[in-house]
C-alpha positions in Angstrom: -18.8 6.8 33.3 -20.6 4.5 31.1 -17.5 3.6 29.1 -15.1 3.3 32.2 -17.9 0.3 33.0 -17.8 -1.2 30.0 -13.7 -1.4 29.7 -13.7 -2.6 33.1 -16.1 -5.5 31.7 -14.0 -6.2 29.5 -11.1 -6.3 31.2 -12.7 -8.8 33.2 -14.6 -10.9 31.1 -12.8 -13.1 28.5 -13.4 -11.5 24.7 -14.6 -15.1 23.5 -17.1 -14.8 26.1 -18.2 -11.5 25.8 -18.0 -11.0 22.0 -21.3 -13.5 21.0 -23.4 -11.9 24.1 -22.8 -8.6 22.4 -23.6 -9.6 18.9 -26.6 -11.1 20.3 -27.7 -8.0 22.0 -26.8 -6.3 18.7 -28.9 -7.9 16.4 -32.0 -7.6 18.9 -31.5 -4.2 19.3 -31.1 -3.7 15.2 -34.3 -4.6 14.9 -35.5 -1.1 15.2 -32.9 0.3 12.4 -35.0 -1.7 9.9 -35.6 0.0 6.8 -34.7 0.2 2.9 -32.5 2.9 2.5 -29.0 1.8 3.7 -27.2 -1.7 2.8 -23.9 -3.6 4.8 -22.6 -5.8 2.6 -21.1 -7.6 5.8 -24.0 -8.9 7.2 -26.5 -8.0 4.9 -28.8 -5.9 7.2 -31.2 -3.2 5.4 -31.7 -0.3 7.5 -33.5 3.2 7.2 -30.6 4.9 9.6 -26.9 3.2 10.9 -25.4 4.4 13.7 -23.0 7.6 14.2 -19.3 8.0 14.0 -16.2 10.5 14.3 -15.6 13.6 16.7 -16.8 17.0 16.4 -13.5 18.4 17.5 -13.2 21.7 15.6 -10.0 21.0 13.8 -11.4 18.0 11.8 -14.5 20.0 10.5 -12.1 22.9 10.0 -9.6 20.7 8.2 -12.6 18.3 6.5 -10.8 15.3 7.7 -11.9 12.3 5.6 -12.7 9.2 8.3 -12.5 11.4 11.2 -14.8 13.8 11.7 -18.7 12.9 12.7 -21.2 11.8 11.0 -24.7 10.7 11.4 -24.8 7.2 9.2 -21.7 5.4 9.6 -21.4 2.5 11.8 -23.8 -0.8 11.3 -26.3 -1.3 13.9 -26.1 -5.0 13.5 -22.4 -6.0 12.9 -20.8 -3.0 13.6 -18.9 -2.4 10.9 -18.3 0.9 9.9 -17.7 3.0 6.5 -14.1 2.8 6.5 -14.0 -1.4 6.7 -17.1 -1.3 4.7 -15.1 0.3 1.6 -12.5 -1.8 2.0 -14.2 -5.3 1.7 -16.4 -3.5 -1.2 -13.0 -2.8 -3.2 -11.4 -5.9 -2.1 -14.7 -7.8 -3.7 -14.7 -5.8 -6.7 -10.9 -5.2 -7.5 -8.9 -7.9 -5.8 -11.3 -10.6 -6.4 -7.6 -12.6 -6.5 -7.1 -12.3 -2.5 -10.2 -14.6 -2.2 -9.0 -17.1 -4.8 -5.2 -18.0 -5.3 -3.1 -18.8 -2.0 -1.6 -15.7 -0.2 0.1 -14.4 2.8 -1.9 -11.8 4.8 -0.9 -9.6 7.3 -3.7 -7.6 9.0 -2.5 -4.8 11.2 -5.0 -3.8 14.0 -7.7 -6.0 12.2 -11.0 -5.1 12.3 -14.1 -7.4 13.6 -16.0 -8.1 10.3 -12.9 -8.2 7.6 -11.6 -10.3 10.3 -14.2 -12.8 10.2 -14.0 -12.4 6.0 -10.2 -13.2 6.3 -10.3 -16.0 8.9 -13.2 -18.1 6.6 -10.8 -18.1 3.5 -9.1 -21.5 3.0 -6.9 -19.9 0.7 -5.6 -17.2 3.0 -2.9 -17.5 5.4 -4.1 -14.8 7.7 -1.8 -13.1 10.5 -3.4 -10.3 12.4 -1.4 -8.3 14.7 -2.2 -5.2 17.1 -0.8 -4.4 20.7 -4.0 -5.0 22.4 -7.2 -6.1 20.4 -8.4 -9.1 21.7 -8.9 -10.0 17.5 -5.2 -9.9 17.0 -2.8 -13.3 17.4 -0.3 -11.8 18.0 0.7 -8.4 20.0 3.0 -6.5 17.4 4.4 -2.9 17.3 4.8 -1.8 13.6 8.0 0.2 14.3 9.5 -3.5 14.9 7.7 -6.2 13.1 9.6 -9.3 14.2 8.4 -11.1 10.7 11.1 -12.1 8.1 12.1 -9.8 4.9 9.5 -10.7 2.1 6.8 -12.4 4.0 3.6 -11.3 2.9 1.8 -11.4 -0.2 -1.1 -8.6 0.9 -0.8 -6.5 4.0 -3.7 -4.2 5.5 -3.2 -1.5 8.1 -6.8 0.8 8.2 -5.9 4.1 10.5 -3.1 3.4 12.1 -0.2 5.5 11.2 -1.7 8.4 12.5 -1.0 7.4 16.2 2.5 6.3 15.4 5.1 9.1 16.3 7.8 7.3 13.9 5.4 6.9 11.0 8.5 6.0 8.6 9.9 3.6 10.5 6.5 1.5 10.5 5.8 2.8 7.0 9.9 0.9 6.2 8.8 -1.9 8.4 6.2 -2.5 6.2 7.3 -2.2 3.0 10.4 -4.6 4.4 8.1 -7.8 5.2 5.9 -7.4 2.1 7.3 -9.0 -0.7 7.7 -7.6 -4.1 5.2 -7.7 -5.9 3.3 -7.6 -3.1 0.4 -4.5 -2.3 -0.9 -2.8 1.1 -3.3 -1.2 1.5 -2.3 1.6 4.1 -5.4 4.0 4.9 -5.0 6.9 7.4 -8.0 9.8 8.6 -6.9 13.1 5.6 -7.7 16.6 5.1 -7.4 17.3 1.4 -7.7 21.0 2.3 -3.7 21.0 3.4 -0.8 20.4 1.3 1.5 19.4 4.4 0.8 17.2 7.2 0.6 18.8 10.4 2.7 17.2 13.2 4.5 18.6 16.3 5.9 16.1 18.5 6.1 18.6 21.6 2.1 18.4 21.6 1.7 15.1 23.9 -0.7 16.6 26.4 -4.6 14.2 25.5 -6.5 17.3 25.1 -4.2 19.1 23.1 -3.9 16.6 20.7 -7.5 16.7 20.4 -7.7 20.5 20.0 -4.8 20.1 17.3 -5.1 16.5 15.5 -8.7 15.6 16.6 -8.4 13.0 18.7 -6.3 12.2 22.3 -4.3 9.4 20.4 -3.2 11.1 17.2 0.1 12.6 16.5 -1.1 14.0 13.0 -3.3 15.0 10.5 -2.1 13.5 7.0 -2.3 16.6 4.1 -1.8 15.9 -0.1 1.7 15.0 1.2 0.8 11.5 2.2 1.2 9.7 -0.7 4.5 11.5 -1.2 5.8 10.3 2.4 4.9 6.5 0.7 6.9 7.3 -1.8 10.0 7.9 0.5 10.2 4.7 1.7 10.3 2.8 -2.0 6.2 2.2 -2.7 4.8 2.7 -6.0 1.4 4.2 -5.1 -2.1 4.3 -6.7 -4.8 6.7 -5.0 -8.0 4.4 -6.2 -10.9 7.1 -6.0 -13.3 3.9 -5.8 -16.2 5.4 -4.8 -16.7 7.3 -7.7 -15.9 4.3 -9.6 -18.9 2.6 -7.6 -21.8 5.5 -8.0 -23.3 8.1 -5.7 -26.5 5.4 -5.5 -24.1 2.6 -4.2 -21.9 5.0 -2.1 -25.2 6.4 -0.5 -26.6 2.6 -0.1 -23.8 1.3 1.6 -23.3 4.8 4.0 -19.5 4.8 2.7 -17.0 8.2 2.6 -17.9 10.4 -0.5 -14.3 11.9 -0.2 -12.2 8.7 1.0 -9.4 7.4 -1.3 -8.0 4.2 -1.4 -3.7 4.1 -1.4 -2.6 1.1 -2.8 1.0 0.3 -2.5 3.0 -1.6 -3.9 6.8 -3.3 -3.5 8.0 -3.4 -7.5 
């Protein structure tokens, strides 16, 4: 009941408006999280607890779905960011220190609040976000038919996405077709590392099946250790970055980040 409210606020109320009231009342209401054990390197708040995350449908504990399933310490009290976005900024800071620095073409699919923000302050960046209803995106896009040019972008991110697309090839193609070669996406999706093959069957539409099956009303899948191989179809070289060992167990525990989540980086030779 409580969330039909709040959509109907916000169908109502202009996001420009909205959005500061409810970082204000976000930060007040931080306030109580205070503590030393976890970091976000977003907005720098310390806190001895974040906020919760994922779904407790049974497939994605049976499954072990990475950046699904819940768990306690995952979303910023303060900024709202959560592990997934976290890891992302973490590896862009530390491994593609070059996005912040030389001029380049950005195209942020379904962009989240805080990299948003990180994007949008960067002189050097020309940043396009796109999604077919967040009130962050510029422009409304469907991935299946990106009406950009062939070779457009330098650097393209699209963070759990693909999972809701029935045609996952076709925007996996229209991607790789605007990026330009040499370019990299980074293209992250909600895994089980416990299957070999994605599981998919386009006859399940019905909300509630598709949570009983894929773990959420909206998903069409869950991705398997075939994913990287179905990038591979469509012409990307890919690299699965396991960053998070690269950063530590103390850092990984500090910023509340995925202990199993794996970076694909993909690239247009």
């Amino acid at each position: 009941m409580l969330l039909k409210i709040k959509q109907k606020i916000k169908k109502i109320i202009p996001y420009q408006i909205y959005s500061p009231i409810l970082d204000s009342y976000r930060y007040i209401k931080s306030i109580k999280y205070t503590g030393d054990e976890f970091e976000c390197p977003f907005c720098g708040g310390k806190f001895n607890k974040l906020l919760p995350a994922g779904f407790e449908f049974p497939v994605l504990k049976e499954k072990k779905v990475v950046g699904a399933y819940y768990r306690l310490n995952a979303t910023c009290p303060r900024c709202f960011s959560d592990d997934r976005e976290r890891l992302l900024y973490l590896y862009l800071q530390k491994k593609r220190q070059d996005i912040f620095e030389k001029k380049i073409k950005i195209l942020h699919i379904a962009p989240e609040k805080q990299l948003n923000k990180v994007f949008m302050s960067q002189s050097n960046i020309d940043y396009l976000s796109a999604d077919l209803d967040s009130p962050l995106a510029a422009v409304k896009m469907n991935i299946t038919n990106i009406e950009q040019k062939d070779n457009t972008f330098d650097f393209i991110m699209c963070n759990h996405v693909l999972e809701h697309i029935p045609d996952d090839a076709k925007a996996m193609s229209e991607i790789y077709r605007v990026l330009k070669p040499g370019g990299t996406a980074i293209l992250q999706v909600p895994i089980s590392y416990t299957i070999q093959k994605t599981i998919e069957d386009p006859s399940i539409t019905a909300p509630k099946d598709r949570e009983r099956f894929f773990g959420q009303h909206d998903h069409v899948r869950i991705y398997g250790q075939d994913y990287k191989k179905r990038l591979e179809r469509i012409g990307f070289s890919v690299i699965v970055d396991d960053f998070i060992t690269e950063l530590g167990q103390s850092n990984a525990h500090k910023y509340a980040l995925l202990n199993h989540e794996k970076i694909y980086l993909c690239s247009k030779i």
